[in-house]
C-alpha positions as CSV (number, residue, x, y, z in Angstrom):
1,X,82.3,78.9,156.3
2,X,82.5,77.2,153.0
3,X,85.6,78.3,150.6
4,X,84.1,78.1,147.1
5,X,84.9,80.8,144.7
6,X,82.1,83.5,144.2
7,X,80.6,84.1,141.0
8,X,82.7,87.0,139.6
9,X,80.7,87.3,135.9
10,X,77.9,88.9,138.0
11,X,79.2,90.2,141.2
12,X,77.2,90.1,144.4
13,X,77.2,92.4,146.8
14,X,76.0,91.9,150.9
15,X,74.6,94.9,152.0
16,X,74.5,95.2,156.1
17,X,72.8,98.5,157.3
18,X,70.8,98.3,160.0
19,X,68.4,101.7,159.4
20,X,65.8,99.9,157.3
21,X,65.5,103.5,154.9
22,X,69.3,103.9,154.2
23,X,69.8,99.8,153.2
24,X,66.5,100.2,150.6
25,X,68.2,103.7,149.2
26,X,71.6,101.9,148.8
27,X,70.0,99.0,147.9
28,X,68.1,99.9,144.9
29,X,71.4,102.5,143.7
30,X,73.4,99.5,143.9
31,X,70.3,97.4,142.1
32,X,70.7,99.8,139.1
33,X,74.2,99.4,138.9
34,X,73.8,95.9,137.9
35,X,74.5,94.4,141.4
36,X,73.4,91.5,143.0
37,X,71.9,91.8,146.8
38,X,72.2,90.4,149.8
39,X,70.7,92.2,152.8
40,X,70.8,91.9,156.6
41,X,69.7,94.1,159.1
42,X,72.5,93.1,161.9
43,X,75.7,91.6,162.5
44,X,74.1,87.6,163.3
45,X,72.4,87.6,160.2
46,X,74.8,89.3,158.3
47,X,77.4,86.2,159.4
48,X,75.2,83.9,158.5
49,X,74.8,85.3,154.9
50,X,78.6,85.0,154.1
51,X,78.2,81.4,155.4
52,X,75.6,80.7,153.2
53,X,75.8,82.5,150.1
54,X,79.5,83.4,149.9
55,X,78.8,87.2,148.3
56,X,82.0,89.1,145.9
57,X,81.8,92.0,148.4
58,X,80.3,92.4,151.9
59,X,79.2,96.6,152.3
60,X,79.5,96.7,156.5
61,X,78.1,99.4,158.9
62,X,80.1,99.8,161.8
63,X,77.0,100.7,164.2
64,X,74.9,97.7,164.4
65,X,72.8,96.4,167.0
66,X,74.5,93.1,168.8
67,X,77.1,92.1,167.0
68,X,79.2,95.3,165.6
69,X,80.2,95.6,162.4
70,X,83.7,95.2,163.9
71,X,83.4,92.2,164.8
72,X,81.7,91.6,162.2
73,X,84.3,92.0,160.6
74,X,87.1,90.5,162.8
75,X,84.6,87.4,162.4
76,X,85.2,87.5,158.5
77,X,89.2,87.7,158.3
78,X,89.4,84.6,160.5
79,X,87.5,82.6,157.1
80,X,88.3,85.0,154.4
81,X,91.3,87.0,153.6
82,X,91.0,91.0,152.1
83,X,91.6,89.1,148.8
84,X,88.9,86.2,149.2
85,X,86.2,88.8,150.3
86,X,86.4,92.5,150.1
87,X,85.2,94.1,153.2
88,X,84.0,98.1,152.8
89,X,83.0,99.9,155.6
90,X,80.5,102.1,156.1
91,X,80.0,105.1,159.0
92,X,78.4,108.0,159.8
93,X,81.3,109.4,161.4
94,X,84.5,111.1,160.2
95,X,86.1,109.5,162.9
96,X,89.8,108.9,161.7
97,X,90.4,106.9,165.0
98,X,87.3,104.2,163.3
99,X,88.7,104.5,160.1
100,X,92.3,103.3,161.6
101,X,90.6,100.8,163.5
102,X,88.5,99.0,160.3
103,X,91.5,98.9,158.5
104,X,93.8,97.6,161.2
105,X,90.8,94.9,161.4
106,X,91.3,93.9,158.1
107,X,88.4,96.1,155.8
108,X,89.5,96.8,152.3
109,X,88.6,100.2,152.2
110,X,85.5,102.8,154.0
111,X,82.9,104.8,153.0
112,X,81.1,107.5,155.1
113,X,77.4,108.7,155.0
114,X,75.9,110.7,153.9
115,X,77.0,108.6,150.6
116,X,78.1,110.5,147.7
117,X,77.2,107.2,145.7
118,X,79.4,107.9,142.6
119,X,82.2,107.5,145.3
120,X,80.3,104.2,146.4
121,X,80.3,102.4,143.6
122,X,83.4,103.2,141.8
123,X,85.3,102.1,145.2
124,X,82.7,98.7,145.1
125,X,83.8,98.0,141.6
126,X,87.0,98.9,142.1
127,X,87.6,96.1,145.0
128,X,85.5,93.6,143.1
129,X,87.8,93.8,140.2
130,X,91.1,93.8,142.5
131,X,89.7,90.4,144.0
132,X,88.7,88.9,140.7
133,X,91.8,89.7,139.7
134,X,93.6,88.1,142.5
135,X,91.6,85.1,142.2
136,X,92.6,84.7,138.3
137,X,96.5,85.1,139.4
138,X,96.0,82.4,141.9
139,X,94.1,80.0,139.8
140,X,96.8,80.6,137.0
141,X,99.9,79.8,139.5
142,X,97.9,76.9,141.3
143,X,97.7,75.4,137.3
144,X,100.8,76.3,136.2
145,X,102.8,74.6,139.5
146,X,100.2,71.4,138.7
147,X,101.7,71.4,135.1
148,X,105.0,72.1,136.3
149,X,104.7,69.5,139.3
150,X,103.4,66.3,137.3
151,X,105.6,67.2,134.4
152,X,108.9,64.2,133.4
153,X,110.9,66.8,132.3
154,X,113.3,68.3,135.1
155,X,111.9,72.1,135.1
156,X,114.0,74.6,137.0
157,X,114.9,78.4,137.5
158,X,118.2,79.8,138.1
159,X,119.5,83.1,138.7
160,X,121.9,84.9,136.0
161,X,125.1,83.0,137.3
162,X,123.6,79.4,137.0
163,X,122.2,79.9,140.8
164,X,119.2,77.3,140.7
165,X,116.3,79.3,142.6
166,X,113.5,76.1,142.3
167,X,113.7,73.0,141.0
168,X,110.5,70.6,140.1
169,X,110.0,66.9,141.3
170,X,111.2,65.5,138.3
171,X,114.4,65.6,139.8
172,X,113.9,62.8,141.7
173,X,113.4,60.7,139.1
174,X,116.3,62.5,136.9
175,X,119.0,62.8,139.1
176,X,117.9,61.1,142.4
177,X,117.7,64.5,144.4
178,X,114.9,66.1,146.2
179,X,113.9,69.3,145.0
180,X,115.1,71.2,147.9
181,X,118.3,70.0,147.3
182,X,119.1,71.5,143.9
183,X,118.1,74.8,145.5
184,X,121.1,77.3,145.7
185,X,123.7,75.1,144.1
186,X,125.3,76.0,140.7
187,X,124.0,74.2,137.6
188,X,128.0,73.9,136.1
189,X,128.3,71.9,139.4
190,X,126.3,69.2,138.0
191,X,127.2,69.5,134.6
192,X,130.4,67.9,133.0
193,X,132.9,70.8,131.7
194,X,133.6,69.4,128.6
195,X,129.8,69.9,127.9
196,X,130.1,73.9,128.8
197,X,129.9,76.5,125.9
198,X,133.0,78.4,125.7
199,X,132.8,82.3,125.3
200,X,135.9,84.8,123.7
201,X,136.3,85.7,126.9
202,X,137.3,82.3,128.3
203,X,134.5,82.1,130.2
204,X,132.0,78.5,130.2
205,X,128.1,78.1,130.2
206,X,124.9,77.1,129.0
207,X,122.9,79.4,126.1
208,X,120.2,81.4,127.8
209,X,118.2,80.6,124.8
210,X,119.0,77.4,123.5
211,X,119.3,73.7,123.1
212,X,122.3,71.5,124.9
213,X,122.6,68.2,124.9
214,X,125.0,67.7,128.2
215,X,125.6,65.0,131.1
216,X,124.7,65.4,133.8
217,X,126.0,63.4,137.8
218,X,122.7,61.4,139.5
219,X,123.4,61.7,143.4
220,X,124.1,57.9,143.4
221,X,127.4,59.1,141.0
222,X,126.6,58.1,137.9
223,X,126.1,60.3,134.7
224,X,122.7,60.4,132.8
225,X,122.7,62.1,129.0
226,X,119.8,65.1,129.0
227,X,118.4,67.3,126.6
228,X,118.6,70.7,128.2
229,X,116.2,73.7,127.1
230,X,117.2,76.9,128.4
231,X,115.1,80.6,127.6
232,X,115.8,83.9,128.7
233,X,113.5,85.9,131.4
234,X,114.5,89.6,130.7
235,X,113.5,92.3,132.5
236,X,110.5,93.9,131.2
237,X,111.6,97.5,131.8
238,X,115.3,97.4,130.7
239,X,115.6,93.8,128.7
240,X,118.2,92.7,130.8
241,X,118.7,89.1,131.9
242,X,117.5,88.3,135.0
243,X,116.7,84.8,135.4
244,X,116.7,81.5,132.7
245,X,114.3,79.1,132.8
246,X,115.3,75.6,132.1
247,X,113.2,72.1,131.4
248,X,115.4,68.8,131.3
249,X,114.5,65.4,129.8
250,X,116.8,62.8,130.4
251,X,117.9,60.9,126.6
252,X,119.7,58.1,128.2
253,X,122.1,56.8,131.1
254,X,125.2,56.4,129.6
255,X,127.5,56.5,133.1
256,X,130.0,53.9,131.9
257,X,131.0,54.8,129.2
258,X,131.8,58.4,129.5
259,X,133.6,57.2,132.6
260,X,135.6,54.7,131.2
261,X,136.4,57.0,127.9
262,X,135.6,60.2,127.7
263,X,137.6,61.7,124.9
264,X,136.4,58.3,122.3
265,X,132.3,59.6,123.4
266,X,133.0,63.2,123.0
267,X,134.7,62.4,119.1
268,X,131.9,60.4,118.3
269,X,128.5,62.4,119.9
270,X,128.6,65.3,117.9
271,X,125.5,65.9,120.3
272,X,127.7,67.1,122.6
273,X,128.4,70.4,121.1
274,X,125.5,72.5,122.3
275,X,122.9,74.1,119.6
276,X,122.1,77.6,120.7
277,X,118.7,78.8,118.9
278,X,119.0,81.9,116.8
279,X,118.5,85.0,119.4
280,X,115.4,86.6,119.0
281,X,114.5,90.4,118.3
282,X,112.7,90.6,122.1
283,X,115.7,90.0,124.1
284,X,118.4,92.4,124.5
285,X,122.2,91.5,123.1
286,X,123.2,91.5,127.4
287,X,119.8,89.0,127.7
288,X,121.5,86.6,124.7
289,X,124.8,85.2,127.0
290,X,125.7,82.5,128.7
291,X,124.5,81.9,132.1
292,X,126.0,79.5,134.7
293,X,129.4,80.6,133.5
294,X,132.6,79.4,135.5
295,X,135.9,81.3,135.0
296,X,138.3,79.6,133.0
297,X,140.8,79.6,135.3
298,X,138.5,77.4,138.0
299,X,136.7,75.0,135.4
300,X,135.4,71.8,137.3
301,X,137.9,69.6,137.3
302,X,136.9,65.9,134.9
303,X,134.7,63.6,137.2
304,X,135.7,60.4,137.7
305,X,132.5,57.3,137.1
């Protein structure tokens, strides 16, 4: 069965009743609704259909001749999930044990006859918009992990405490690690101390909204000079911080000489003082700390070159 997306401006609807009265009845109702049709009289042609024309929404009687609409049905979850293609079901019996059974099969919803066709339609339109909605999700995460993916700069995501949670390919390039890798280990771990914002409190960490300009250790041991730019992900109920996002670009590979002099480079880079932006008005005060903060009784010791 072929896996293009449907047409969602104008959604189409495959209507499978096999009582020839009851599938021109719904037919034309769902005609005047602004629908697109389909039609087939049995389960064969019905498959074929979906094959063919790929409809938004398939309408499914359970009582068919030949195939049953449950298998029908069983048939379209082994192409299509209840996202990809909305599956309704429609009975003449109140059956709960068939209504169980269609949505243990994998049917979005049911309907049974006689139709109250208010009831029809808003549960059609309702599942149309659900999967169009789905789909628009998907597309949006598929482009932004593209973006994210072919990007230079080093993007990651870490937890409050500087946990990284996912780390783009860029990293390879950056700091000579796989992805997977960076995954569960602290950001400070990779960062020189020195380069750490200081808090009263004595604790160390990056701005969660802000610019640093730090070093950073390559997996081979040697130090590379980024640009680090860090923003808040708040909670959207309560404004509290629960994740930063970061993106990375690496400035320059200055290894040697921070190893063979550290204090003369810190003295003359005044780029190694971090520059926090100014906090904005959509972020809580408890969403505008430092993240990835270490205590200052366990700072990372200096790293030798």
């Amino acid at each position: 069965m072929g896996t293009d997306l449907p047409n969602t401006a104008n959604p189409t609807v495959l209507l499978v009743e096999d009582d020839e009265k009851s599938r021109e009845l719904v037919a034309r109702r769902l005609a005047w609704a602004g629908y697109r049709l389909l039609l087939a009289a049995d389960g064969t042609d019905a498959l074929r259909q979906v094959a063919e024309h790929r409809p938004d929404l398939v309408l499914l009687d359970i009582m068919l001749p030949g195939i049953s609409g449950f298998q029908v049905l069983r048939e379209v979850r082994r192409h299509f999930s209840p996202v990809a293609l909305p599956v309704i079901m429609m009975t003449g019996r109140s059956s709960k044990d068939d209504v169980l059974r269609a949505l243990k099969a994998g049917a979005n919803d049911y309907v049974t006859k006689p139709f109250e066709f208010a009831v029809v339609l808003a549960r059609i339109e309702l599942q149309c918009k659900l999967a169009a909605v789905a789909r628009d999700l998907t597309e949006r995460e598929l482009h932004h992990r593209l973006l994210v993916e072919r990007s230079p700069d080093l993007i990651t995501l870490h937890d409050p405490d500087g946990t990284i949670r996912f780390a783009s390919s860029a990293s390879r390039t950056i700091l000579g690690l796989e992805p997977e890798e960076l995954k569960g280990r602290q950001i400070v771990d990779l960062l020189h101390p020195d380069d750490l914002e200081a808090s009263s409190d004595g604790h160390h960490g990056l701005p969660v909204d802000g610019m640093s300009i730090v070093r950073m250790r390559r997996a081979d041991g040697s130090n590379v000079w980024v640009e680090m730019a860090t923003r808040a992900v708040p909670d959207a109920q309560t404004g509290e911080l629960v994740s930063v996002q970061a993106s990375t670009r690496e400035i320059s590979t200055r290894g040697e000489e921070w190893a063979e002099d550290p204090l003369q480079n810190a003295q003359s880079a005044d780029t190694l003082t971090p520059v926090p932006l100014p906090p904005t008005e959509q972020h809580s005060p408890s969403a505008r700390r430092r993240f990835g903060f270490t205590s200052s009784l366990h700072t990372i010791p200096p790293r030798k070159g």
